[in-house]
Every structure is written in structure tokens, then in C-alpha cells.
N, C-alpha and C positions, 0 to 999 in steps of 0.2 A: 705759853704759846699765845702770841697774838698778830691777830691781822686787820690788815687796814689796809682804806682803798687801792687804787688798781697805780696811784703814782707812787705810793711809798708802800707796800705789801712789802712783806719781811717774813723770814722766815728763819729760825734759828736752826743752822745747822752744824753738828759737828761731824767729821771723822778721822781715825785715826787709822795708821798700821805701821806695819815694822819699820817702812821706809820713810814716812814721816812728811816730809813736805812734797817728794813726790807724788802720794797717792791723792794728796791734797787740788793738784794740777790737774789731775785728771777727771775731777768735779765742776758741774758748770757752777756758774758764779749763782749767786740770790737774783740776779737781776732776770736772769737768761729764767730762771725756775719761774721766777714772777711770770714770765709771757704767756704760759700754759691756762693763765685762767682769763687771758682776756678780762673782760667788764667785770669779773666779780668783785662784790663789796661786800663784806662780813661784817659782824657786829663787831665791838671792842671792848667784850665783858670782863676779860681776864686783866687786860691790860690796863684798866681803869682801877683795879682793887689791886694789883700788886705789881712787881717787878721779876719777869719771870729771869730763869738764872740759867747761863750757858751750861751743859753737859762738860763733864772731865772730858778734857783733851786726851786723857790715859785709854779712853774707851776704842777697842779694835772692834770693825764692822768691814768686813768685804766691801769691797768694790760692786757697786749698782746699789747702795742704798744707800738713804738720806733719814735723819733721826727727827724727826719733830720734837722740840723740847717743849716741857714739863715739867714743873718744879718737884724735885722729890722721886723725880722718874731714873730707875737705874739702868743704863744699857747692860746688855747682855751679849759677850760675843756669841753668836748663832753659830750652828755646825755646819762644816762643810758639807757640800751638796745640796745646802738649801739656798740658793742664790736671790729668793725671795720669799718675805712671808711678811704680809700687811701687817696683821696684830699679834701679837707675842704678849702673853699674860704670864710672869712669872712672879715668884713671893722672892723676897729679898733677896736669896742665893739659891733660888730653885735653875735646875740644871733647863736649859729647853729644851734638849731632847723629851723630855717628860708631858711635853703639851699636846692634846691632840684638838679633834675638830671641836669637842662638848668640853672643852677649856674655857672657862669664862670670861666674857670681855675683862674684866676689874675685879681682882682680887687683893684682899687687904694682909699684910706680913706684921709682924710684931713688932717692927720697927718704923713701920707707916710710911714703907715706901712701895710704889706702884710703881707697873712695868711701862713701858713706852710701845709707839707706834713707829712702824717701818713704812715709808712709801716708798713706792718703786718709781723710777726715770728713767726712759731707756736712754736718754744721753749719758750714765755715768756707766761706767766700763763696768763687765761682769755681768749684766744683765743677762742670762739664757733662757729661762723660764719664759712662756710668750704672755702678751699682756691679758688676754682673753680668758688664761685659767687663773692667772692672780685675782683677776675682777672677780669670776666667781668664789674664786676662795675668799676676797674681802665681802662681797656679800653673804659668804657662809659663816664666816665667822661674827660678823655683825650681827645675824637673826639670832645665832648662840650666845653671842655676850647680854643679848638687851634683856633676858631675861631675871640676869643678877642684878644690870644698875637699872631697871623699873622698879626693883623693888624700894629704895629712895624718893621715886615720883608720883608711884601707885597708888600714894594714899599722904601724898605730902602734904595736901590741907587739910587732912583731918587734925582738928582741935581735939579729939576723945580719944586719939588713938598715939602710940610712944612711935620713937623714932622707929622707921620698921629698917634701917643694921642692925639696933640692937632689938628688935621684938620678931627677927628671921626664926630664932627658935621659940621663939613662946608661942605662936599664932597657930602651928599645928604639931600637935605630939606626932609626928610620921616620920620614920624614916622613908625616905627617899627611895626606897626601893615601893614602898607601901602609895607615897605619891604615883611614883610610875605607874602601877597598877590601876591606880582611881583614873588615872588621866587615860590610860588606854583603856579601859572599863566602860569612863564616860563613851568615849569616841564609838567605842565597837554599838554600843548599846544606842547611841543616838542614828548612824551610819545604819543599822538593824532594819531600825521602823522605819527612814528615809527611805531605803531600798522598798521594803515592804509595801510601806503606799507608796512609791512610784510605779512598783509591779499593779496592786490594785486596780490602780488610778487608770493605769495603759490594758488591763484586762477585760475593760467593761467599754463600750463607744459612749458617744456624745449621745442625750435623747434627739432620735430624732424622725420626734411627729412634727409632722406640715402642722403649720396655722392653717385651717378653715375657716371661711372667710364667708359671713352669714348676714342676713338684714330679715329682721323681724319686726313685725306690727301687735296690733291689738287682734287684728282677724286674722292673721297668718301665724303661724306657728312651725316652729324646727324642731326636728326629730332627729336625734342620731344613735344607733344601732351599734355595741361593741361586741366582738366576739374574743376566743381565745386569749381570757382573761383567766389569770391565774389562781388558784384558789390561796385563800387567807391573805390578799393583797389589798392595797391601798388605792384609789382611784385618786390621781390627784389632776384637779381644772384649773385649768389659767385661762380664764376671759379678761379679751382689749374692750373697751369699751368709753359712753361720756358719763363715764358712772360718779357719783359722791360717795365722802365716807359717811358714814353715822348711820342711824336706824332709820327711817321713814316713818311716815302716816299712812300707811293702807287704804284711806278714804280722801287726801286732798293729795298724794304726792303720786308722779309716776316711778313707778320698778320693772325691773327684770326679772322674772321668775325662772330658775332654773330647776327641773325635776329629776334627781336620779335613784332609776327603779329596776331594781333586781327581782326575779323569782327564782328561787331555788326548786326544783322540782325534788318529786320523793326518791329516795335512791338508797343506800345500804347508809348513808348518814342520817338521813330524818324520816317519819315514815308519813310524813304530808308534809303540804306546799308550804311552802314560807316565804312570804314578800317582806320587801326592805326598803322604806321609799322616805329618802331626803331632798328636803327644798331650801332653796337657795337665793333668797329676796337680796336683791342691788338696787339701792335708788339710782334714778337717774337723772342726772344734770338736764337744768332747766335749758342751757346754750346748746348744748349738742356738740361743742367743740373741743374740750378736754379730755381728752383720752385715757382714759386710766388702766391698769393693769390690775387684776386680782386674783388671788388664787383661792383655792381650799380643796380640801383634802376630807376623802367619804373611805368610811369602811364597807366592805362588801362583805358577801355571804361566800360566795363561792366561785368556781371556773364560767357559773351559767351566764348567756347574755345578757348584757347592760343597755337600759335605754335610758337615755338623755334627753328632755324635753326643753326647750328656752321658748318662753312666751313673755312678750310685753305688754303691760298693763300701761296705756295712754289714755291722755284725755281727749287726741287726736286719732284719726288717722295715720299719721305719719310713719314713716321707717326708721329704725334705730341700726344702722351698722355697725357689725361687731365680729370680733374674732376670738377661735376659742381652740385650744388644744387641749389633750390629755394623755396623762402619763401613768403608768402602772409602777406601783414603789410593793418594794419584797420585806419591808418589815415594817412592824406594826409603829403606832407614833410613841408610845412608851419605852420601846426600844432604841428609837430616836434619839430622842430625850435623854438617853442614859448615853449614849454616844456623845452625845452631843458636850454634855456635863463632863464626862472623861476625858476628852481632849480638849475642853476650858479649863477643868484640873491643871493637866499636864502644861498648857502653856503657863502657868500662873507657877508652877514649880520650875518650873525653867528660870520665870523671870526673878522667883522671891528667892532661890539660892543661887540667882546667877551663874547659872551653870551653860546658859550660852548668851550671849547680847540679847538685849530684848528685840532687836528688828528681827536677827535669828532666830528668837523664837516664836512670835508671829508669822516668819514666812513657814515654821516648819508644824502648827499647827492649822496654819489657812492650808499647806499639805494635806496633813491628817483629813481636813474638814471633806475640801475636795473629795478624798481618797472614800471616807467614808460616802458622801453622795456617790459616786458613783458602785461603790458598793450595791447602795438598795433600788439600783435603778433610776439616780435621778444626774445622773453626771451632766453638769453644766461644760459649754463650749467654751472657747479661750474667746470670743466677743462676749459671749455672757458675762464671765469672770472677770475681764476690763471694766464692761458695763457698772458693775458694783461697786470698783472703785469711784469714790469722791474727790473727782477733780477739782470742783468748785475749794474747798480745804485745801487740798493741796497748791494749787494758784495761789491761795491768800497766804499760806506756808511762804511758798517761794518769793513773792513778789515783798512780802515783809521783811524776809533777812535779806534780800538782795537792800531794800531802802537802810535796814541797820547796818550793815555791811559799808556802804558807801557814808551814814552818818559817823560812825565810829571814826574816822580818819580828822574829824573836825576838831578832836578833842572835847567833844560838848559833854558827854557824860563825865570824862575829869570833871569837867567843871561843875556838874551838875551835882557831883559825888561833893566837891568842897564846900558847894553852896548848901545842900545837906546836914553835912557836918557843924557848915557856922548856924544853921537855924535850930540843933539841937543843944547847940555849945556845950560840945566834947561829950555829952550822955548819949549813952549807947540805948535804950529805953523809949527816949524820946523820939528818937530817928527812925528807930523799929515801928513805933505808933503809925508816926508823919507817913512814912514810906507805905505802911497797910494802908492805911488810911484814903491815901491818895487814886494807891492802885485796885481799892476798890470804889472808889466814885466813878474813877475814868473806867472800870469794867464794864460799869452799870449802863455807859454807854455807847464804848465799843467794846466789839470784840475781845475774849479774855486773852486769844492767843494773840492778837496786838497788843494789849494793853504787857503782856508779859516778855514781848520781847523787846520793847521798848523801856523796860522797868532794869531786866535781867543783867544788862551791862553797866547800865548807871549804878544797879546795889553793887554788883562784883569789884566794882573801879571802887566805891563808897568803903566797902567792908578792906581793901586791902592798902584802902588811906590811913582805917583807923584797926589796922593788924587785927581785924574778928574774920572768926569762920563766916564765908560767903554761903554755905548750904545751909544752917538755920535759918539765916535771914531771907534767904530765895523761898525757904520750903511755908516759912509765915507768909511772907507776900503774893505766891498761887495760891495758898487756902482763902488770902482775905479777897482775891480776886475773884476767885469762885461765888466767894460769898457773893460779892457785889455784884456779878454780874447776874444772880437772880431776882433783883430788886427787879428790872423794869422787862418791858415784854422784849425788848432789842438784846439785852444784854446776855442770853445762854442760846442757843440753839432750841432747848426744848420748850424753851418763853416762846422762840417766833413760830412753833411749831404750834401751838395751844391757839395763840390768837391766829392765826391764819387759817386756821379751820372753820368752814361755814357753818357748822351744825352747832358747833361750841357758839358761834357770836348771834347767832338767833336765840341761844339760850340765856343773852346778856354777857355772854364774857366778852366783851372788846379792848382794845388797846388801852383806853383810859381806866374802867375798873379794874380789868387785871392788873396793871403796873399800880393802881391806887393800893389796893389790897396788900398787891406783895410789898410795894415799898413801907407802910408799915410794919409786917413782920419780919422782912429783913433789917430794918433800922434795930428794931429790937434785938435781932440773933447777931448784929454788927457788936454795937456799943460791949453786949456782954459776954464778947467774946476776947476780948484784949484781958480781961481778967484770966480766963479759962487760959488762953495763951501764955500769959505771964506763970500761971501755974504749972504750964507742962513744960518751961525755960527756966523754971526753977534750979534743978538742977546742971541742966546744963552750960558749960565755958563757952560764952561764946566768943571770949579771946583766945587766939591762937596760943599755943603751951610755948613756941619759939617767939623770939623777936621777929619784927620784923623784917631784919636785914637777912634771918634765916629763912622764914616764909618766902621773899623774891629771890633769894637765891634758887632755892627749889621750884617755884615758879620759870625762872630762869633756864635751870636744868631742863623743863618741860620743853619749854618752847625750843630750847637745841636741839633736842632730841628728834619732835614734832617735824621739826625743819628738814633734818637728815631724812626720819623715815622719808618724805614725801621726792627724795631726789631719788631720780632716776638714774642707777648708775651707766647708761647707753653707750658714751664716749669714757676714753680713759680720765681728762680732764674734770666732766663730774663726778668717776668713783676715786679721785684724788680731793673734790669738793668735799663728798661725802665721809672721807676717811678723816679728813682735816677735823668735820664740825662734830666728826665720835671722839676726836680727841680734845674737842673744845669741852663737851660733857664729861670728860676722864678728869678731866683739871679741875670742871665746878665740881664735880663727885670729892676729888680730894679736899679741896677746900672746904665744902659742905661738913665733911667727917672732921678738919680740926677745930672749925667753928662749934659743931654740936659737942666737941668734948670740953673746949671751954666756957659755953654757954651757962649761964646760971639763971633757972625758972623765975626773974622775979617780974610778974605783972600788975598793972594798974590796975585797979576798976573802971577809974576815970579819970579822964585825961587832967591832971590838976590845972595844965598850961595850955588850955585848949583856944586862948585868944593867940598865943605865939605860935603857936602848931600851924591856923589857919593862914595866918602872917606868909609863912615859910610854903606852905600845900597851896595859895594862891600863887606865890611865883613857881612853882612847878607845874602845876596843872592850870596851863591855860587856854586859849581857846586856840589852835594852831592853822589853822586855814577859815579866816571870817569869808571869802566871797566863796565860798562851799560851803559853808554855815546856811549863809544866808540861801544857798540854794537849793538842801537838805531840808533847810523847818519851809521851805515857802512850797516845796514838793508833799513833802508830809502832813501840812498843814489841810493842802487842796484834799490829799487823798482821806482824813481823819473826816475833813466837812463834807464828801463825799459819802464815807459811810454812814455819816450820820443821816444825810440826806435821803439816802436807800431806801433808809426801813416807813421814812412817811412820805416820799414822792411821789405816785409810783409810775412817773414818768419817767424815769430811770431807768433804763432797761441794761444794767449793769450789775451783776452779781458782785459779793466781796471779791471772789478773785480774779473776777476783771477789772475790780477797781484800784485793787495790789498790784497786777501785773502791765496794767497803763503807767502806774507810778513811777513804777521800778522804771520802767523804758525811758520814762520824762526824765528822770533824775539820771541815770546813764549817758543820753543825751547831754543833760546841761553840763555834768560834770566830767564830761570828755576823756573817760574812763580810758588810755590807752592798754592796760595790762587786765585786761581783763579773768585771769587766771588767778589772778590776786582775790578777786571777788567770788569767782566760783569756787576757790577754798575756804571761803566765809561760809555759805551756803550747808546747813548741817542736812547732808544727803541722807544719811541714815535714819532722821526723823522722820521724812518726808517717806523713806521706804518703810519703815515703820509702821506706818498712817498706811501706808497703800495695802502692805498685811496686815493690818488689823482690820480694814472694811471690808477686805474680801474673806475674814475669820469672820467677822460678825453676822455677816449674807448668810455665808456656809449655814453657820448657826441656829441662821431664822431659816434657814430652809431646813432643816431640820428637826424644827417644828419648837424649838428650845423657847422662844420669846412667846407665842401661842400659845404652849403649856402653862407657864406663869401665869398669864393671863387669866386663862381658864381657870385655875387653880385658886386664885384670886378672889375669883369672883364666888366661885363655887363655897370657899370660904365665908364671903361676905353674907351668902344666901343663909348658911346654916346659923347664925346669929340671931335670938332673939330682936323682935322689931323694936322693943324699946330700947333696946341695946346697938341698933343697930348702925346706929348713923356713927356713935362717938366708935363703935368697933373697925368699921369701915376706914373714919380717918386714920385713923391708928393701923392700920393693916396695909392701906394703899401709901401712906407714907413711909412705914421703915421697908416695903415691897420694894419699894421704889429707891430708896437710898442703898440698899443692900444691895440690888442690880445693879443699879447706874452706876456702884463701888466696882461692877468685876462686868459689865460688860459696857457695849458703848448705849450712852442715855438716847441718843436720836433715835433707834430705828426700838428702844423698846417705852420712849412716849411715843410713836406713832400707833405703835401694835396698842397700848393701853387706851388709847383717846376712844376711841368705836368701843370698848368693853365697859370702859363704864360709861359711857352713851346708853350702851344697850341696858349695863345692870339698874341707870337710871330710870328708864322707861319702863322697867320689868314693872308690870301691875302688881307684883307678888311683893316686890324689894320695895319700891316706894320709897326711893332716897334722891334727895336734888340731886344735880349733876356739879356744882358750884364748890362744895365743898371735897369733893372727890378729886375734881380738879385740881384745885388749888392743894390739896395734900400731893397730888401727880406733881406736881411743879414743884412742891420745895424739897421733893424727895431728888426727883432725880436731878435738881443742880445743886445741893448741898450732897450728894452723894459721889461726887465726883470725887471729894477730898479725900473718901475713904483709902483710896491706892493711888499708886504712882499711874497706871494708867486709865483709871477712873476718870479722866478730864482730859482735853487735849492739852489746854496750856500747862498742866504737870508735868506732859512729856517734852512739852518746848522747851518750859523751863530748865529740864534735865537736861536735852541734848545742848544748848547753850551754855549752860554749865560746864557739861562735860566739855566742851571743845575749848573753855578757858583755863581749863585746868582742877576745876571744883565740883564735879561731878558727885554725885549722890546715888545711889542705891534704893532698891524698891522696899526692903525693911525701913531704909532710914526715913524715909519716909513716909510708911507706913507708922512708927511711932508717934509721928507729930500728926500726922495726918488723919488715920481712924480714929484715933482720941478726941480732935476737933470735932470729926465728922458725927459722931455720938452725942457730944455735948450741942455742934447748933441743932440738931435734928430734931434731938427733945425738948430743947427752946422751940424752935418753932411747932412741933407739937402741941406744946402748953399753948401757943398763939391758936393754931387752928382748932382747938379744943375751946379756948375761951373765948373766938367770935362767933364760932357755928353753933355750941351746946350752950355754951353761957347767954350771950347776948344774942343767938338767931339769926347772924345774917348769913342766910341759907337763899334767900329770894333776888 
């Protein structure tokens, strides 16, 4: 079967019946059939590889159908009273009465012949059936068939893995009945706890105490009075204020003093009075104009009243305006904590046996999280729960794939992919190096989730030039990005969160010693990490097990498939589109099958003729629209020198993702984008949702006291340590603390919570440890700890979802094998680094 544009479209059809050339007249012509698609243009895949062959004239079909041919395809006369039926799966001489709805699109017969597709036209006589329940019968039968022929695309570029026709039985000893079960198992038990916390969730209200709205001095002081407070409850304060992070000086700096004071009177639990009194010091911004927000959380004694005291310590008279609420939480922070770890557990089980999508299971633990605050009394409002999301990331998300999106159509990464190839001359090894190599310089100075979506199409187009799996090579190239983008203070998130802190660069960390520092210990954990790399690629192929005319075939397969799902079958004329391009994937599925049978395994290591190769892959891959070229790199180019510009301007008053989503606008604009539907299926929506549950899982988290525990825990740790032991124990403890976290939850919001702890454990007169070396162990922990998991980092999960939507999608073990192994090995290099400048040689000052 094949089609071609809208002047010559063709369509093979046969029919026959008793009477012979009159049932033939009563058929409209090819031309008249042609009219029904109007402007459509189909590929010419089929048509290109073979010569497809007309249907036996011997074959009888009622009147009102038309056969789409098929090489190898057998018709079947169909039973009376069925005057239409879209897709008919039968095995060589299976009867069709025998098919029902859970009939599989494509099934294979002993003699390798497959069944054919039926469209329906109400111009051809016998038509009675109305068109509205054939459509839904062709969409019911299409969700049922996709489930057999996925299985040929599900895992088509896996290099490690066998044909899955023939590995359908190997892959799980289950009978099918036993399948059924796990799959309805799954559903009921996930549907369970979804119900559950949404009951929860809707049982308890939103908190909702007013903000009081207060202005204290040095001689004025605020009092506030709480009653019918619960016994064995938690008081938790959130003061607005022009507060700073970090500890103060008691004698040169002004603060906020906050006093909270219980007395328990004597009663059948105690038999005398008992006071409980916590203080609660805030520096305060020298401007008066930054507002911050704070919280923390005091245990109490009992039901008896609470007084609240807030007094400011100035060196003025002046007023400090400020706002303060309080909330009553019903379990203790220990309890928290163990909530909180359970449903981090559970979504990490979701995602490491796939047992639902990863954005699904993000939205259904930011559930749980929700479910649980509101549990202990702290349920946030649906502006609070927005509030948490990170738009800033999400803008730079978006406005990014919209400019790759629009670059891709230039052919520049073909080109870039051959240009590759000829600088490695035909070694696989070499190109792996270059491509790390590069994608971590350019990390170190932008952003890694730029640097990797701009990488991510140029390897995929690169790796299926030179027939190797594109998911080793993606999954090296976010590791060495990660690496590099810890080198300089721009280059990770929790770099610009270190230097931007004012307590930290009064201590001497500023932008130039931080990036001095880390750029030699990252140069170091770079260089000797291509060793460590090459060891853990040891064993792996990273040529494909197929050629690669069978790799694009299945590729191929994808993208038809891909196409079909996304049409809308609405009018009859699309679900005749639709039926057409499942028959265009019936035809590659056959031929797929007789190529893999006469395939023979035999591959190169390297390419011996890699100067002819490139000869031949420069006239294919060329650059296809240069005044869109030139108007892609002149837009990109602005916006890259822009972000560069950001981080030392700071006349700029432009975040990354208003400087992505001005981009995108300028490049739309120039390139006069009319079909714009083309571009927002570029856009990987599910990443973006992704990102939006996981910030509102990570919130949930900290408010649940999860990232404050650690903390504490940390420190508390560090305190019990011998003092001569104390400094090399500390780096050693604040470092793998921190890579092991930043491995399972997000690094941003748990460097913030650490910076003020060891601030504080620095000043402790008791601990007596620089701040400097603490630091710097925080910083290479949580951006080498990103590697540990697939969603340990953001650009892991870029890189995954652009993957996926090419076709080469990866998994959270698969990259977990490559990926925690690295992350082990640079950690303890930089270890031995931050042990051999601070313990060894002292630079501690």
C-alpha cells in the first residue's frame, strides 16, 4: 500500500463477486475515492522499498467495502450481516466468525501471511451500518490491536535487549491470566490510595489564620496570647519580614527576637508548674526592603495558654514592619519525617519499576504529600500549592524546546552529527570523549538543561549515522554535564545559591574564589572520569545488535504509529486517515518480521571505510533551509550571550526564563511559523508536568519537616565527633549527606535549608570549624549528586523526555547503572580533593 500527494494518491483496490464486472460498476472509481482527503500528503515509505502487489481477483467481499492492499495480505470473505467491520485479524484460514473485540490488531500464521484492512465508503452499495458506530468500532479496535504491534517498537532501540517477537515469551514466565491479575492488582491498589487521599485531602479545610500585621521597635514590644491549644501539639510561626539568612552578631548586628512561653499548671499530670520557654533570633536586613518569609516550628507542653513575645533589638529607634501567623500541627516532627520518607519511598518505587510514568507518579505522591499536610493540620490553599511551583524553570523548559523545535527543521544537527563523525574518523570512543567533553565546558557556563537539549538531538541524529545505541551515549553526556556544570559558580543551581548569599561572601566566598576552588577540583574529578567511564562501557554494545536499515525501519514504525495515535478521528475522512497510516504500520510490521528472519548479526567495531561513509552522509545530511539557519543560530546566539550576561550584569533584570521565552517569541516571529501545531507537538508537555509535581512533592516535603531533619541530624552528628577529628569528619559527612540527598530529592531547596546550618555549626564556640570547607563539601556534594538517579538532576530528566519522544527512551534502573556508579566514583575523587586542600595543605582561611 502506498500513497502519494493529493494529484496522483492511489489506492489499490480489489473486488470481486459472483456477478463479476457488474458488481465492479457499482464501485466509485480511485479518483472519486481520492476526493475524500482533500490536501492530505502521506509519506512514501512502502513505496520506496518494494512494489506492493494487487489482491486475487478470485477474492469475494460484499458490496460497501473497499480492501486496502498489502503484500502477503489474505482477504477473507466476511459473514453475512456484517456489512462493515474496519479491521479483521485473521491467521492464514482462520474462520472470521471467530474474532471478537480483544482480537489483536496483527497476528502472525505459519505461513506469514497477515490479515488485511476493510474501509468503509458510503458511496459503494450495501453500506447499512451508520458511520458513527463503525468509527467507534475502528477506534476500539485500534486501542486493542496497539497493544501486540508495540510490542516491536517498545524497546526497538535497545542494543541489550533481543528481538521482543521473539523474546514475547521469555521476558515474563506469566500466564496471561496471571498478567491480568497484576494489571488489575496494580489499578485497584493505586485507584485505593488515590481515592483515600483525595477523601483526606477534602476532610480537613485550608489553614486559615489571618496574617497579623505588627510594627515593633527597640521600646515597643508585641505580645500575643493563644488559647485552646491542643495538648501534645506542635506550634508552628511563619513571620514576613526584611529579615537575612545566616546567624548574627548579638553585639554589632540588629535582630528580631521572638519569645515562645508555655506554663503548664499542676494537675493530675504533673504535680508542680512547668515552664517551656523558646527564643527565636532573626537578623535583620540592613535596607528594610526585602521581605522574607520564615518559619519554624516549637513543641509545647500542653492544652495551657501560649504567649508570644516579638521584640527588636536596633541600633535606632526606628519601626520594623512585619507579619506573623500560627498554625497548630497534631503530630509530632518525628512522625513527619517518617511520612514524609514513605511517600518519597513510594514515589521512587513507582518510578524505579515503572509501574506508572514518572510525571504520574509525581502528581500522585505531591497527592499523598498534600493529603498528608492536611492530615496534621497544615493544609495548604490551591494559591499556596501554585505558589511552590517554579515557573522561572519551567519558562526556561519551555522557551528552550520551543527554539530546538524551530532549529531542528534547519538540518543543522545532521550536519553537526556528520561533522562529529568526520572529527573522530569513524571511532566510536573518540566521539563519546569530544561530545562529553564539550557538553561539559559549555555546562560550566550555561545552564545544564540548555546545554542538554541542545546536545540531545545532535547525539540522537550522530548515534543513528553511525548505527550505536543513542541511550549510552545521552546517559555519558548528562553525567559529564552535571560534572561541568559544578566547576563555575553560574553553572548548577546550588553554585548560584552559595555565592548569592550574603553571610557566605562576608565569609570570603565570592564569585571568583568559589569558581577558583571548584574549578580545580572539578578539572581533577573531569579528566579522571573518562577512565572510570570507559570501565563501566566495558561491557557494554554500544552498536546496535540490527543493521541499520533495521534500526530506521523500526524507527520508522514509531513515527507511523506516533502519527496515527495523535489524529483525531472527529470527521469520517480522518478516521479513514487514521485507518490508512495502522495499515501503513501492518505493512512495516511485515516487513520488519521478514528482514529480522534473514538478518545475520554481523557488526563492525569500526568503521574501516569511515573516509567513504562521510563522502556519502555529507550528501544526505545537509543543511536544508540556510536563511532559517541563519535565523535560529543569530536568535540563540543573542539568547546564550544573554544568559551569560545575567549572572554578572546585574542590570539585567531578566530571569533565565524570561530570557528563553523572549527568544522563543523573536525566533517565531522571524521564522513565520504558519502551523503552529507542528511546534507545540515538539514541546515535551509531560516534562514540564513533571517539574511542576515534583516542586510541589519537594515543598510538601520541606514542609513536613523532611529537609530540617537532615539537617539537624547532620549537624548533631558532626557535634559528637572528636575535635581533632573533627574538621576531616565533617567534610566527609556534609559531603556524601549531600550527594546521597541531592541523589533522591531536589538539590535547590535542600542547599538552601543547609547554608544557615552550617553557618550556624560554624559559629558554634563549641564546634569551632571554618565555614569554607563545609561549604565547598555542600557544593560538590549536591551537584555531583545529581548523577546518582534519573531524577536526581533536571537535565536527566530533559534528557530522558527528549529521548523518549525520538524514540530512545531510557529508564530509571538504566540509568541508574551508569549513573550511581559515576556518581560514587567522582564523589570520592572530589573527596580525596577536599581532604587534600583543607587537612593536607589548610586552605581553610
Amino acid at each position: 500500500m502506498y500513497l502519494e500527494n493529493k494529484s496522483n494518491l492511489e489506492i489499490e483496490m480489489s473486488q470481486a463477486s459472483a456477478q463479476g464486472h457488474q458488481a465492479r460498476n457499482s464501485l466509485r472509481s480511485p479518483e472519486s475515492a481520492t476526493g475524500n482527503f482533500g490536501e492530505l500528503r502521506l509519506l512514501q515509505g512502502i513505496s520506496d522499498r518494494r512494489e506492493t502487489q494487487k489482491l486475487q481477483q478470485s477474492a469475494v467481499l460484499p458490496s460497501g467495502q473497499c480492501v486496502i492492499h498489502t503484500e502477503n495480505f489474505v482477504p477473507v470473505r466476511q459473514e453475512d450481516g456484517h456489512s462493515f467491520s474496519v479491521v479483521n485479524i485473521l491467521r492464514g484460514k482462520t474462520n472470521s466468525a471467530n474474532l471478537t473485540e480483544r482480537s489483536p490488531l496483527l497476528r502472525f500464521s505459519q505461513d506469514d501471511s497477515i490479515t488485511y484492512m476493510t474501509l468503509h465508503d458510503p458511496g459503494f452499495v450495501g453500506g447499512v451500518e451508520p458511520w458513527d458506530s463503525s468509527s467507534l468500532d475502528l477506534e476500539r479496535r485500534y486501542r486493542l490491536g496497539s497493544e501486540v504491534t508495540s510490542l516491536s517498537l517498545s524497546r526497538s532501540s535497545s542494543s541489550d535487549k533481543s528481538d521482543p517477537l521473539d523474546n514475547l515469551n521469555l521476558s515474563f514466565r506469566l500466564t496471561s491470566s496471571m498478567k491480568c491479575c497484576l494489571k488489575v492488582s496494580k489499578i485497584a491498589t493505586i485507584f485505593t490510595i488515590v481515592v483515600l487521599c483525595s477523601l483526606f485531602f477534602s476532610m480537613y479545610p485550608d489553614r486559615d489564620n489571618p496574617w497579623r500585621m505588627l510594627a515593633v521597635s527597640s521600646t515597643e514590644p508585641f505580645s500575643l496570647n493563644l488559647t485552646n491549644f491542643r495538648d501534645n501539639a506542635l506550634l508552628k510561626l511563619q513571620v514576613g519580614g526584611p529579615f537575612t539568612g545566616g546567624t548574627i552578631d548579638l553585639n554589632n548586628q540588629e535582630y528580631i527576637l521572638i519569645q515562645v512561653e508555655q506554663t503548664e499548671q499542676p494537675g493530675q499530670r504533673r504535680r508542680r508548674t512547668q515552664q517551656v520557654l523558646h527564643n527565636w533570633t532573626i537578623p535583620v536586613h540592613s535596607e528594610r526592603s526585602e521581605q522574607t518569609l520564615l518559619t519554624k516550628t516549637f513543641e509545647m507542653l500542653s492544652s495551657d495558654p501560649i504567649v508570644i513575645t516579638v521584640q527588636a533589638f536596633l541600633q535606632d529607634n526606628e519601626v520594623v514592619p512585619l507579619s506573623m501567623t500560627h498554625q497548630s500541627l497534631y503530630v509530632s516532627v518525628e512522625t513527619q519525617v517518617a511520612i514524609a520518607g514513605i511517600i518519597l519511598a513510594g514515589v521512587y518505587v513507582l518510578i524505579i519499576f515503572e509501574i506508572v510514568h514518572r510525571t504520574l507518579a509525581a502528581m500522585l505522591g505531591s497527592l499523598a504529600a498534600l493529603a498528608a499536610l492536611a492530615i496534621i493540620g497544615d493544609r495548604p490553599s490551591l494559591v499556596t500549592v501554585v505558589e511552590w511551583i517554579d515557573y522561572e524553570t519551567l519558562a526556561l523548559l519551555f522557551g528552550m524546546m520551543v527554539l530546538v523545535a524551530i532549529f531542528s527543521e534547519t538540518g543543522f544537527f545532521d550536519y553537526c552529527a556528520v561533522k562529529a563523525y568526520q572529527l573522530s574518523r569513524g571511532r566510536v570512543w573518540p566521539m563519546i570523549i569530544i561530545l562529553c567533553l564539550i557538553a561539559a565546558i559549555l555546562s560550566a557556563f550555561l545552564d545544564n538543561v540548555t546545554t542538554m537539549m541542545l546536545f540531545t538531538p545532535v547525539t540522537i541524529r550522530l548515534c543513528e549515522v553511525l548505527n550505536l545505541d543513542p541511550r549510552h551515549v545521552l546517559i555519558a553526556e548528562v553525567i559529564f554535564t552535571n560534572i561541568g556544570g559544578a566547576a563555575t559558580a553560574v553553572g548548577d543551581p546550588p553554585n548560584v545559591i552559595i555565592v548569592s548569599n550574603q553571610n557566605l561572601r562576608r565569609e570570603g566566598i565570592d564569585f571568583a574564589s568559589f569558581t577558583g576552588y571548584m574549578f580545580l577540583g572539578i578539572c581533577l574529578v573531569l579528566f579522571t572520569s573518562f577512565p572510570i567511564l570507559w570501565m563501566l562501557y566495558w561491557n557494554k554494545k554500544l552498536y546496535n545488535k540490527e543493521s541499520i536499515e533495521i534500526v530506521e525501519l523500526k524507527h520508522e514504525i514509531l513515527v507511523w504509529r506516533q502519527t496515527a495515535q495523535r489524529i483525531n478521528p472527529a470527521s469520517r475522512e480522518e478516521t479513514a486517515v487514521k485507518c490508512l497510516l495502522m495499515q501503513k504500520v501492518l505493512n512495516l510490521e511485515s516487513l520488519l518480521r521478514k528482514m529480522m528472519k534473514t538478518f545475520q548479526r554481523q557488526i563492525s567495531q569500526e568503521d574501516k571505510n569511515w573516509e567513504q561513509n562521510i563522502q556519502e552522509l555529507q550528501k544526505k545530511h545537509r543543511i536544508t533551509d540556510k536563511v532559517l539557519l541563519v535565523k535560529c543560530v543569530s536568535v540563540l546566539g543573542v539568547v546564550i550571550f544573554v544568559f551569560f550576561l545575567n549572572s554578572f550584569i546585574p542590570s539585567i533584570h531578566l530571569d533565565l526564563g524570561w530570557i528563553a521565552i523572549l527568544g522563543a517569541l523573536w525566533l517565531l516571529v522571524l521564522a513565520d511559523i504558519q502551523d503552529f501545531e507542528i511546534i507545540l507537538h515538539r514541546v515535551e508537555w509531560a516534562t514540564l508536568l513533571f517539574f511542576a509535581g515534583l516542586f510541589v512533592l519537594m515543598e510538601a516535603l520541606a514542609q513536613l519537616q523532611l529537609i530540617d531533619y537532615i539537617g539537624e541530624q547532620t549537624a548533631q552528628l558532626i557535634k559528637a565527633v572528636p575535635e581533632d577529628q573533627r574538621l576531616a569528619i565533617a567534610i566527609i559527612l556534609v559531603m556524601w549527606v549531600s550527594a546521597l540527598a541531592s541523589s533522591l530529592i531536589d538539590n535547590i531547596p535542600f542547599t538552601a535549608t543547609m547554608i544557615p546550618v552550617l553557618i550556624n555549626l560554624s559559629q558554634d564556640a563549641d564546634v569551632n570549624l571554618p565555614v569554607k570547607p563545609l561549604i565547598f563539601a555542600l557544593a560538590m556534594g549536591a551537584c555531583l549528586g545529581g548523577n546518582g538517579t534519573l531524577i536526581g538532576a533536571s537535565a536527566n530528566v530533559v534528557c530522558a523526555g527528549i529521548a523518549e519522544q525520538h524514540g530512545y527512551g531510557f529508564s530509571f534502573m538504566e540509568f541508574f547503572k551508569l549513573g550511581f556508579p559515576m556518581m560514587i566514583m567522582t564523589c570520592m575523587i572530589a573527596m580525596c580533593y577536599l581532604l587534600a586542600t583543607h587537612i593536607g595543605l589548610g586552605w581553610n582561611m
